[in-house]
Structure formats: structure tokens, C-alpha cells
Residue frames relative to the residue before (quaternion, step in Angstrom):
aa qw qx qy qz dx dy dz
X 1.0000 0.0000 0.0000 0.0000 0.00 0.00 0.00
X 0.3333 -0.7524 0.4995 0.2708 3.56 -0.59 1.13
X 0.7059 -0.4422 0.3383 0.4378 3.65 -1.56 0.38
X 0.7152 0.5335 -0.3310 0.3070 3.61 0.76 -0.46
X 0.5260 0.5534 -0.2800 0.5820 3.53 1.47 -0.33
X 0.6021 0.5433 -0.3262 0.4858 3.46 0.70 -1.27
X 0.8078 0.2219 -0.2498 0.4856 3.67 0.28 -0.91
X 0.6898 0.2554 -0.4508 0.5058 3.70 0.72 0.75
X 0.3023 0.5998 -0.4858 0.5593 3.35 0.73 1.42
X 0.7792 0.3360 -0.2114 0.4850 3.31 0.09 -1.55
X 0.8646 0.3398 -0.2596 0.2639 3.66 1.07 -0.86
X 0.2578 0.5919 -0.5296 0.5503 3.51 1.93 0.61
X 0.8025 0.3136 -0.3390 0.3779 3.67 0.28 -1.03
X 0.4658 0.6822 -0.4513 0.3375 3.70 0.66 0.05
X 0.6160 0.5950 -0.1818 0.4832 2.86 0.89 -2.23
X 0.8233 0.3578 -0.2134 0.3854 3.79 0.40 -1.30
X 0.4413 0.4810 -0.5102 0.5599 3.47 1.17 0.40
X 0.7826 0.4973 -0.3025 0.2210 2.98 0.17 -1.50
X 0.8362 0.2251 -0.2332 0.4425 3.31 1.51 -0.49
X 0.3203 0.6201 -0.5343 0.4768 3.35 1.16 1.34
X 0.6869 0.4784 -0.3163 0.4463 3.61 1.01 -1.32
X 0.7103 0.4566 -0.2888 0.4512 3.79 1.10 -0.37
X 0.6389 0.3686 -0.3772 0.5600 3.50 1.12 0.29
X 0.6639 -0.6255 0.2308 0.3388 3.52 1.28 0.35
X 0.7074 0.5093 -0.3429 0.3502 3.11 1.05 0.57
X 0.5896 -0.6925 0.1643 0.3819 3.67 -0.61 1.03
X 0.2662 0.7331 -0.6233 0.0576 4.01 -0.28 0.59
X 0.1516 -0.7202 0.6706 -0.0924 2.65 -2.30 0.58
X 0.4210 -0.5695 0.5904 0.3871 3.42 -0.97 0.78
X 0.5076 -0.4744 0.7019 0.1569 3.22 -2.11 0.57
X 0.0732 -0.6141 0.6695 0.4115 4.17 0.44 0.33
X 0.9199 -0.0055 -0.1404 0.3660 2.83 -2.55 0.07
X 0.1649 -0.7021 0.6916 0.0382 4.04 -0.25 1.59
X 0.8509 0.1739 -0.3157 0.3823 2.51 -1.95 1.16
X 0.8844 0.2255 -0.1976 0.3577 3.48 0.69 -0.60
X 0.3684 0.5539 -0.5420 0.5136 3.88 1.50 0.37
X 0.8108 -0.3244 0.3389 0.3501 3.37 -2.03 -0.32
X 0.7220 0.4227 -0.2818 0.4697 3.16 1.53 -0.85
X 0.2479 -0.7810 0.5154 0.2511 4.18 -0.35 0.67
X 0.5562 0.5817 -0.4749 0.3560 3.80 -0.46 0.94
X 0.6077 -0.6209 0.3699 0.3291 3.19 -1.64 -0.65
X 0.7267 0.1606 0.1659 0.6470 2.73 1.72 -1.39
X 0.2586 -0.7607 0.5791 0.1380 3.15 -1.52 0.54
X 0.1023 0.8048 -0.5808 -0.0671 3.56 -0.49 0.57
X 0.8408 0.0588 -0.1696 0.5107 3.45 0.00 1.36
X 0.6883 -0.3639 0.1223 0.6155 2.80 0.62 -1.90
X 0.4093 0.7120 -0.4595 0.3383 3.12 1.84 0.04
X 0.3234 -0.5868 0.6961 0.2578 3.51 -1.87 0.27
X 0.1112 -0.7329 0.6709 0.0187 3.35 -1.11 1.16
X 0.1767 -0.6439 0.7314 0.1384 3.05 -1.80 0.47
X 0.3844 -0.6623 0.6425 0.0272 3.35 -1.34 1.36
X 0.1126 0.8044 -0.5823 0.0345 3.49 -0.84 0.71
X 0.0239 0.8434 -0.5358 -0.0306 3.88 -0.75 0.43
X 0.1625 -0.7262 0.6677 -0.0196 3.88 -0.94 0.80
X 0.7609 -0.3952 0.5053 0.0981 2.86 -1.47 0.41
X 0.7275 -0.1281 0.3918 0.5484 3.02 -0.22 -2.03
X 0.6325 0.6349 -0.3778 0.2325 3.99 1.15 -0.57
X 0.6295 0.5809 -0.2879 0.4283 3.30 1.33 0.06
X 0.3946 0.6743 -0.5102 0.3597 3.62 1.29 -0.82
X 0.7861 0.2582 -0.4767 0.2971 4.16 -0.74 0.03
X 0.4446 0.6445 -0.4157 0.4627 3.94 1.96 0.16
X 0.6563 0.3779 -0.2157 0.6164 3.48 0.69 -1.25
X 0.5666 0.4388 -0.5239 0.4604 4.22 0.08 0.39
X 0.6391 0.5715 -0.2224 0.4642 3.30 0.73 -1.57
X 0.8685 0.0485 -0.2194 0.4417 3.46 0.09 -0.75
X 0.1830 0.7960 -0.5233 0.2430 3.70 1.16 0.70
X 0.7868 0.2230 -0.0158 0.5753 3.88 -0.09 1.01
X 0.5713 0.3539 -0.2991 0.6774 4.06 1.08 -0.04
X 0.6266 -0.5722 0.4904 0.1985 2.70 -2.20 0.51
X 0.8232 0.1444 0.1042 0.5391 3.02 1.52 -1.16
X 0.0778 0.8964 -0.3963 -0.1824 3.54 -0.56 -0.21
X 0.6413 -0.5033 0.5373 0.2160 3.82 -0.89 1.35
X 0.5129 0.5764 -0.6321 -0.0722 3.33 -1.28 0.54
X 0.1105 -0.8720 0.4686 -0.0885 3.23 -0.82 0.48
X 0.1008 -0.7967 0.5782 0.1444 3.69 -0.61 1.54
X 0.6697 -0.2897 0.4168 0.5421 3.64 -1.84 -0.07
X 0.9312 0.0242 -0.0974 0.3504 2.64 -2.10 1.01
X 0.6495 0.3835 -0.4051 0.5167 3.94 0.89 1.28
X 0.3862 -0.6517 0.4814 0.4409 3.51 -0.85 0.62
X 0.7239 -0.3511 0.4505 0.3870 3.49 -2.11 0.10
X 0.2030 -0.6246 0.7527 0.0459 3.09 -1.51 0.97
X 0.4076 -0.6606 0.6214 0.1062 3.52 -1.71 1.04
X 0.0945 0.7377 -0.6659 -0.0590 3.62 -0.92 0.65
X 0.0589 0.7273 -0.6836 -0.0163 3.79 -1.06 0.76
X 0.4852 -0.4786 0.5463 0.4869 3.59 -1.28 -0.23
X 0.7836 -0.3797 0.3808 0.3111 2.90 -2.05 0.59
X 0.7001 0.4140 -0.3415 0.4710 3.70 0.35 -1.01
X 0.5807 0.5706 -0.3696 0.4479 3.63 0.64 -0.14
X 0.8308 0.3045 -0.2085 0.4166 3.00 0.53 -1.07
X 0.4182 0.6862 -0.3901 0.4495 3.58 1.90 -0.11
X 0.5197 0.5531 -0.2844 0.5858 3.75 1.43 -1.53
X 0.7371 0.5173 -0.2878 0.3261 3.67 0.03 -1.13
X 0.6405 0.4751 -0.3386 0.4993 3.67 1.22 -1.02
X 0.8039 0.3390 -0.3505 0.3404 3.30 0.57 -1.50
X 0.8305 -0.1149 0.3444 0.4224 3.44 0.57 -0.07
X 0.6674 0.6846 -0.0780 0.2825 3.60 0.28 -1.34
């Protein structure tokens, strides 16, 4: 991974600490993600997260769940993944 990705890596995952820990919920960088004992980006309690960002590679996820609470996706032979916006899932931690 070249130095330029790396440092828009660390700073999607900043930002997203920074604005979980202000709506009250516990996050943290993982130091050196992906490559310590622990594999991820973030911690939020005890979950391991991965943080991911694109450009443009997401634009048919954010259509799909444009209006819904949630959204289902799922390839052959993998279980279903859950996508929601952030405020959802902020409602979801605390409880809400």
C-alpha cells in the first residue's frame, strides 16, 4: 500500500473515531491496522472493525439503501452482510 492510501486510511479512520467518541460511543484506532496481533481498524468496545473508503466504488450501496433502514447484501456461498448509516448504527449501540 503506497504512502498515499496509508494516510487516507488512518484519516477516514480518525474522523470515524472521532465522530463515534463524540456521540458517545467508545472508539479507537487499532495502532498499526491490519498489521499488530489485532487485524482491523477500529475498536468499538469489543468489536473489530474495518473502515473502508472509495471514491466512487460504493455509489450502487448508498442507492440501494437510499430511504431504508437497512440493507441485505449478500454473494453465493457467503453469509448476508448489514449496511445502515452511521446514525443508525450510533441509535443501535446506545440502545435506541
Amino acid at each position: 500500500m503506497g504512502k498515499k492510501s496509508k494516510r487516507k486510511g488512518y484519516r477516514i479512520e480518525y474522523e470515524l473515531v472521532k465522530k463515534l467518541n463524540e456521540r458517545g460511543i467508545n472508539a479507537k484506532r487499532i495502532p498499526l491496522s491490519g498489521g499488530s496481533w489485532l487485524k482491523g481498524d477500529i475498536l468499538i468496545d469489543n468489536f473489530i472493525c474495518e473502515v473502508k473508503a472509495r471514491a466512487n466504488g460504493f455509489r450502487e450501496i448508498y442507492k440501494w439503501l437510499e430511504d431504508k433502514d437497512f440493507l441485505f447484501i449478500k454473494a453465493d456461498r457467503k453469509d448476508y452482510l448489514v449496511v445502515m448509516s452511521l446514525d443508525k448504527f450510533i441509535n443501535l449501540m446506545r440502545g435506541k
